[in-house]
N, C-alpha and C positions, 0 to 999 in steps of 0.2 A: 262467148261474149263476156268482158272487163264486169264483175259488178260492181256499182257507184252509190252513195247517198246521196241525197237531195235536202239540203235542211232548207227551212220555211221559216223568215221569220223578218221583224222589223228591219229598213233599208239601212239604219245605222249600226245595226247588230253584224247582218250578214258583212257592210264596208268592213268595218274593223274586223271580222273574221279573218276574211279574204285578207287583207293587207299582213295580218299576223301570220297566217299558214302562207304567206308568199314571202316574209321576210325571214321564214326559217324552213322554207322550204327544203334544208339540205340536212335537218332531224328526220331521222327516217321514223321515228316514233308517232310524226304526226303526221292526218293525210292530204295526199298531193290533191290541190286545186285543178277540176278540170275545166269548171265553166261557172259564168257567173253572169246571171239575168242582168240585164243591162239597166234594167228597173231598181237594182239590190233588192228584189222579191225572195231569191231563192240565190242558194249557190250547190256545186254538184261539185263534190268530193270524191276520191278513191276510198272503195269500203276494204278496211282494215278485217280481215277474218277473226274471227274470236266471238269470245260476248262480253258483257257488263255485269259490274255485279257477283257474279260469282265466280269461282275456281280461281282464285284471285293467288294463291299461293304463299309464301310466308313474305311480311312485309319489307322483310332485311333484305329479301331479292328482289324485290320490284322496286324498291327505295333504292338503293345501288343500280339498279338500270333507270331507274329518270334519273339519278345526280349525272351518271356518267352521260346519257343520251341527250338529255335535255337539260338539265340546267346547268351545266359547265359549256353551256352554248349560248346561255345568256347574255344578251349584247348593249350597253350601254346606252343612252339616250343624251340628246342636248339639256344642258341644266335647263332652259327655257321650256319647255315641253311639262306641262302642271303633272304633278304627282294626281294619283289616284286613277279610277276606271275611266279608258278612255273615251267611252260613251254617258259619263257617270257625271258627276259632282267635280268641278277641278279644286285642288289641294292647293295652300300656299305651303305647306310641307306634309311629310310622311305622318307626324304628330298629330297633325289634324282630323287624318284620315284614321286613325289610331283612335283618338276621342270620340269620335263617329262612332269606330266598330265597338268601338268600350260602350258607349251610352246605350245603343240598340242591345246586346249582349245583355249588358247590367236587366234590362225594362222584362227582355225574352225570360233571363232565368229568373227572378227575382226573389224570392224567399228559399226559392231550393238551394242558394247556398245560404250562410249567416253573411250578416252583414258585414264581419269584420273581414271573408274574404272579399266582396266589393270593396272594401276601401284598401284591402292591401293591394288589389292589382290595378285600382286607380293611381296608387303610387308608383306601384310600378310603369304605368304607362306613362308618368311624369318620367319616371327614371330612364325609360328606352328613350328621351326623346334628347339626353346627352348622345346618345349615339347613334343617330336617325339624324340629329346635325352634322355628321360628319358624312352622311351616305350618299353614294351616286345613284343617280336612276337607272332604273332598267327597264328593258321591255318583256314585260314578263306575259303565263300564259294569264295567269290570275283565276284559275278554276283549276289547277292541280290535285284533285281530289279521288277516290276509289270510283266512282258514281259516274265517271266519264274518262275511266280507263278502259282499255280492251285489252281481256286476258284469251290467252289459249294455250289448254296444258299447266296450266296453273304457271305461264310466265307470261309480264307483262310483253303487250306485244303494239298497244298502238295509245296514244293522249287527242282525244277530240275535243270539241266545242270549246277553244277557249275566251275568255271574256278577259280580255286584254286592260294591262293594268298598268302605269308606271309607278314602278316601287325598290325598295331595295331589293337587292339579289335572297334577302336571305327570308323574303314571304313565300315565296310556291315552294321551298323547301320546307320549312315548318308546316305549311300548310299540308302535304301531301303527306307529312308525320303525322298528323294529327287529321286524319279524314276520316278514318275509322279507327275504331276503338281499342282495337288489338294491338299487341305488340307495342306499347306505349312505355317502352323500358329505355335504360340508359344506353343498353349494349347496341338496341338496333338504333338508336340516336347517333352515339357517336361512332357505328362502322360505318355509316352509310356519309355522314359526315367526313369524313376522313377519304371519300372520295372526288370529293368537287374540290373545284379547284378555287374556290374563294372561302375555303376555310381560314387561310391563317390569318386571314383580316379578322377573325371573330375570339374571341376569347370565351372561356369553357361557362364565365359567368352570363355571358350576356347570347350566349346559344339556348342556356335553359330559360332564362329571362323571354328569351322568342317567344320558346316551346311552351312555358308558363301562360303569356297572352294567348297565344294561339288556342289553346287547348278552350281556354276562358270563353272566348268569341264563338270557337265552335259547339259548345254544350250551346251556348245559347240561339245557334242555326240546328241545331239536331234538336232543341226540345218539337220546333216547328215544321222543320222539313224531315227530319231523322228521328222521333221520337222511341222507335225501336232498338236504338242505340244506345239510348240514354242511359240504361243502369250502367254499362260498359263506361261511359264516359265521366261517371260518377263514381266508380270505384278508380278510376286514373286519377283521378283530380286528388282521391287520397292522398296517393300519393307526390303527385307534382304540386303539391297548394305548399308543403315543406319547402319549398324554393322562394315562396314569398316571405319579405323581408316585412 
């Protein structure tokens, strides 16, 4: 007998689920929809073998199997269709939804950095937002993260639960950089980068400028959800705060 999961949870969560793993149904990273409460109560998935969390392997391999798998399969949306979580907050742009994650971030971490880096990456979040006007939307997964990957053998092998986002192509990739603490170097940045295929739109300034915000927003969801993390993500920041202008 097929084994399945079953996740439980709000009728707006599970729609948008289902409608995400049905519009990328042909990623084999993510699992096949087999049934879906007619209530949107619950919906029942293909269980992906592996586990979570651990044996996860080096991040240069698993980052190169989502660019290649998943996000070089990233599909376009209508300009009309609002930025941000689909079940979320609508966006009049990317920028806004960026101020958002800057101001919750700035509140979460607060004195554990100095002040002066708060105000350099609030400029910088002014500064992404010359190049977030120029960006198309995407449908992305919007939870690309270690924490709802499935590994086995120490290679990634499946991406569940995602909370669907419209945004630029270039957030579930920094994001999935920057979900855990390790490996937060240049080398595995730009190899794994050098395989999707919406690199050459980006320039080498404004990938770190990403990876810089990103990093930012995440110390301030790890002090709360990930607190275990935290020294890890506090010796990175040494080093990537040198990118702030």
């Amino acid at each position: 007998m097929p084994n399945f999961v079953i996740k439980i949870d709000h009728p707006v969560e599970i729609s948008s689920a289902k409608e995400f793993l049905l519009a990328y149904k042909k990623v084999n990273l993510l699992p096949d929809v087999l049934y879906t409460d007619h209530k949107k109560e619950f919906i029942v998935y293909a269980y992906i073998p592996g586990e979570t969390h651990y044996h996860q392997g080096l991040k240069l391999k698993w980052m190169e199997i989502l660019t290649q798998e998943l996000f070089n399969h990233n599909e376009k949306v209508d300009k009309d269709i609002p930025w941000g979580r689909v079940n979320g907050i609508n966006r009049s742009s990317w920028s806004d939804f960026n101020q958002s994650s800057f101001e919750s971030s700035k509140m979460n971490i607060g004195k554990l950095l100095p002040s002066e880096d708060h105000k350099r990456v609030e400029l910088l979040v002014n500064k992404l937002k010359t190049y977030h006007n120029q960006e198309k939307k995407y449908y992305l997964h919007g939870d690309t993260g270690v924490h709802i990957f499935v590994y086995a053998c120490n290679q990634l092998k499946g991406v569940i639960d995602p909370s669907p986002l419209i945004g630029p192509k270039i957030y579930d990739f920094t994001y999935a950089f920057c979900s855990s603490p390790d490996s937060l170097d240049l080398h595995t940045l730009f190899s794994s980068f050098s395989l999707w295929n919406g690199n050459a739109s980006f320039s080498k300034e404004q990938l770190l400028n990403e990876v810089v915000f990103q990093l930012y927003t995440r110390i301030g969801v790890c002090i709360k959800v990930h607190p275990h993390d935290l020294n890890g993500y506090m010796e990175a920041w040494e080093e990537w705060r040198k990118f702030l202008q």
